[in-house]
C-alpha positions as CSV (number, residue, x, y, z in Angstrom):
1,X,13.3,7.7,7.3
2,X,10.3,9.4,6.6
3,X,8.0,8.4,3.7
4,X,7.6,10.7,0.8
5,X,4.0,9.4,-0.4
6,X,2.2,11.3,2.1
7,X,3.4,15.5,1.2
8,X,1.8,18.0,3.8
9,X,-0.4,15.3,5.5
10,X,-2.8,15.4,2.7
11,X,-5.7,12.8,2.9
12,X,-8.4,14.3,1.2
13,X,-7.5,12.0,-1.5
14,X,-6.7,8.5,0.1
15,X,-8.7,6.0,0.4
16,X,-7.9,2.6,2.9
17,X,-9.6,-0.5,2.6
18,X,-10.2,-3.0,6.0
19,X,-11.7,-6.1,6.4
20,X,-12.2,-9.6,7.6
21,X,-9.7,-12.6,6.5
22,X,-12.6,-14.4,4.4
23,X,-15.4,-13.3,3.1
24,X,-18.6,-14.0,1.0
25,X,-17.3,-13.1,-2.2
26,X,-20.6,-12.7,-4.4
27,X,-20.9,-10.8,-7.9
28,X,-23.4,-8.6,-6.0
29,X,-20.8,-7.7,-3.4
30,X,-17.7,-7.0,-6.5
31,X,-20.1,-4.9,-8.4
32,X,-20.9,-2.8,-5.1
33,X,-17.2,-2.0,-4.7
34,X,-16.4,-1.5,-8.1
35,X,-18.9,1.3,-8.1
36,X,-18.3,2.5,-4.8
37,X,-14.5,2.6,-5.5
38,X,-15.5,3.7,-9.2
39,X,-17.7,6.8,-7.6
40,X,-14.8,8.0,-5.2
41,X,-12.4,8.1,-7.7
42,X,-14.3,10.2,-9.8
43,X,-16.7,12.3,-7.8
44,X,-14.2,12.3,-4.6
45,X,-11.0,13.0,-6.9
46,X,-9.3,9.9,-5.0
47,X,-6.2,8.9,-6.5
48,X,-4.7,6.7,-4.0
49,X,-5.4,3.5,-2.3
50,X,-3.8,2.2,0.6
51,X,-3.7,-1.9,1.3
52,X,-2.8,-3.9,4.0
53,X,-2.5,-7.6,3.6
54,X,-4.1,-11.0,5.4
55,X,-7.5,-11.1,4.1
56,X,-9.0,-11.6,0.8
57,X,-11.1,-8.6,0.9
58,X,-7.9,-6.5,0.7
59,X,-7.0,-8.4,-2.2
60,X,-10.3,-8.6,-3.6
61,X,-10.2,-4.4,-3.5
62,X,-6.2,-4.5,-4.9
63,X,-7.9,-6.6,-7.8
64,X,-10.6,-4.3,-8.6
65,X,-8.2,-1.0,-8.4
66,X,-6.3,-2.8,-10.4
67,X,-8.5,-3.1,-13.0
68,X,-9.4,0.8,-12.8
69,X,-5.9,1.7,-13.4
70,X,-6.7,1.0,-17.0
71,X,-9.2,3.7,-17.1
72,X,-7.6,5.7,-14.6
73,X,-3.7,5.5,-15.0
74,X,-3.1,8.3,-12.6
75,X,-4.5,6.1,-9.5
76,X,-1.5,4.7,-6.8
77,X,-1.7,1.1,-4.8
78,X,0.5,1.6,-1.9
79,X,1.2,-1.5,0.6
80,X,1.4,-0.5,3.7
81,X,3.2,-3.4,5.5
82,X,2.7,-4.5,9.0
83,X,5.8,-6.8,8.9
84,X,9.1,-6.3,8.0
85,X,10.4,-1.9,8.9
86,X,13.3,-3.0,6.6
87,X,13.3,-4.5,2.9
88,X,15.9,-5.7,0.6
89,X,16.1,-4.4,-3.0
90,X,14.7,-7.7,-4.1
91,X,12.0,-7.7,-1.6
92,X,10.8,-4.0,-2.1
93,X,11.4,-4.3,-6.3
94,X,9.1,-7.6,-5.7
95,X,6.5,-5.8,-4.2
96,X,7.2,-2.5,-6.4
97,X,6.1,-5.3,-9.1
98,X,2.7,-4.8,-8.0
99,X,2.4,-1.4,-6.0
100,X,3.1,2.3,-6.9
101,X,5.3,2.7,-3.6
102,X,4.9,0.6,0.1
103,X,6.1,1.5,3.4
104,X,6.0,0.3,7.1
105,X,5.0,3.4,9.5
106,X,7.3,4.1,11.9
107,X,4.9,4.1,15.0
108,X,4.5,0.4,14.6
109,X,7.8,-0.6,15.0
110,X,7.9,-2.2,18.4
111,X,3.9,-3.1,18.4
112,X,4.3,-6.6,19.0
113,X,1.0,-8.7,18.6
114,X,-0.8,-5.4,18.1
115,X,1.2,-4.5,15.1
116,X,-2.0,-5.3,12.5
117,X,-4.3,-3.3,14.5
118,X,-1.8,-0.7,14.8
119,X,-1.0,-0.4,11.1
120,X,-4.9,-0.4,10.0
121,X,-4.6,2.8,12.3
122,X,-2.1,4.4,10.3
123,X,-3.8,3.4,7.5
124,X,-7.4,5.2,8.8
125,X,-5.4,8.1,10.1
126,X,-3.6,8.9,6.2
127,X,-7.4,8.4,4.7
128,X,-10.3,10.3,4.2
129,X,-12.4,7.4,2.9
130,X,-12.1,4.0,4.2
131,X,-13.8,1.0,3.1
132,X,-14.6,-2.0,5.2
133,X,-15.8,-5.9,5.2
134,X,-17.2,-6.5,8.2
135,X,-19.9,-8.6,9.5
136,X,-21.6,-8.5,12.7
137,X,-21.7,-12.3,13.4
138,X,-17.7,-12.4,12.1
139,X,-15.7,-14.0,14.9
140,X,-12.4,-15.5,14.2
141,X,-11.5,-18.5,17.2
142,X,-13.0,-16.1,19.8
143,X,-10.9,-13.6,19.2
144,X,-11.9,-10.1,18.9
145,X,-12.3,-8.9,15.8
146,X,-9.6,-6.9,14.1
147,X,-11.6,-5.3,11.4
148,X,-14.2,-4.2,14.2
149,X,-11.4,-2.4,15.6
150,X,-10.6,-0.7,12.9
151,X,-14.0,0.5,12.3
152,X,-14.7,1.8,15.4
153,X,-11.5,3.8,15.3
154,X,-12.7,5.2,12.0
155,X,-15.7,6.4,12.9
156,X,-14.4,8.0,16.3
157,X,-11.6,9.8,13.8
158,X,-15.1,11.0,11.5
159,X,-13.7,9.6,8.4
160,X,-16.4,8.7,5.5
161,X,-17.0,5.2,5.9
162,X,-18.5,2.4,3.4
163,X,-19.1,-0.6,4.8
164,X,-20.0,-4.1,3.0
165,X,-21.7,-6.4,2.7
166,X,-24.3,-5.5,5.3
167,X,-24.5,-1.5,4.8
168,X,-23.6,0.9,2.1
169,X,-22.2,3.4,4.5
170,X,-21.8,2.8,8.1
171,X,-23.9,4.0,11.5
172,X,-22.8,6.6,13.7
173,X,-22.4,4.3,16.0
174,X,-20.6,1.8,14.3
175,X,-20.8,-1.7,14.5
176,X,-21.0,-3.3,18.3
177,X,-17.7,-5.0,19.7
């Protein structure tokens, strides 16, 4: 079934946010997103946020836009999930408890261990804006690094990139795998 919160592939107002499972959670770094976030929704015209879920800089973000909706009620949080193609009622009104709408996109299904970097795609390809937590030196059990991924692909894809804590907008060239 095809989702009805993205009409006529429009991203010019979307806005995704990325990043690593922990983070250095400093009042500098909440005041930098609340303005960045702040600034995009009223000199960008974006009214809606996508999140994904694992890391506390996605819900750091879902806090802060959160707290916006008072001042902007016409803003949407929409939880795009990376597990589960098919909800309950309970689980969906659960989740519909805290989000304007969710959905799992359908190229995922079937993406096996890939199905988080797969979904931050979706997520990239349905924004204009996109707003990362990575750091250079972030390496999680050896593993390469998720949000690296995704940051890469965004920049390939030209979106408009902000990147914290290190820049205030990413590199052309991204940040190294």
């Amino acid at each position: 079934m095809k989702s009805l919160i993205f009409q006529n592939n429009d991203m010019k107002n979307v806005c995704c946010f990325i990043g690593h499972r922990e983070i250095d959670e400093t009042e500098d770094l909440k005041t930098e997103l609340y303005e960045t976030i702040e600034m995009l929704i009223i000199d960008e015209c974006v009214d809606t946020f996508l999140f994904g879920s694992k890391s506390r800089f996605n819900s750091l973000c879902y806090e802060i836009v959160t707290q916006m909706q008072e001042r902007f009620p016409h803003i949407r949080r929409i939880y795009v999930r990376g597990e589960f193609p098919v909800i309950g009622d309970d689980y969906k009104a659960y989740l519909l408890e805290k989000y304007e709408d969710t959905y799992y996109p359908e190229g995922i299904v079937g993406a096996g261990p890939a199905v988080y970097v797969e979904r931050n795609y979706e997520m990239i390809e349905r924004s204009r804006f996109c707003i990362f937590y990575c750091q250079e030196s972030y390496n999680p059990n050896g593993r390469k690094s998720g949000t690296k991924i995704a940051l890469n692909f965004a920049t390939k894809r030209h979106k408009q990139i902000y990147t914290f804590p290190l820049l205030r907008s990413a590199p052309q060239d991204a940040i190294k795998d």
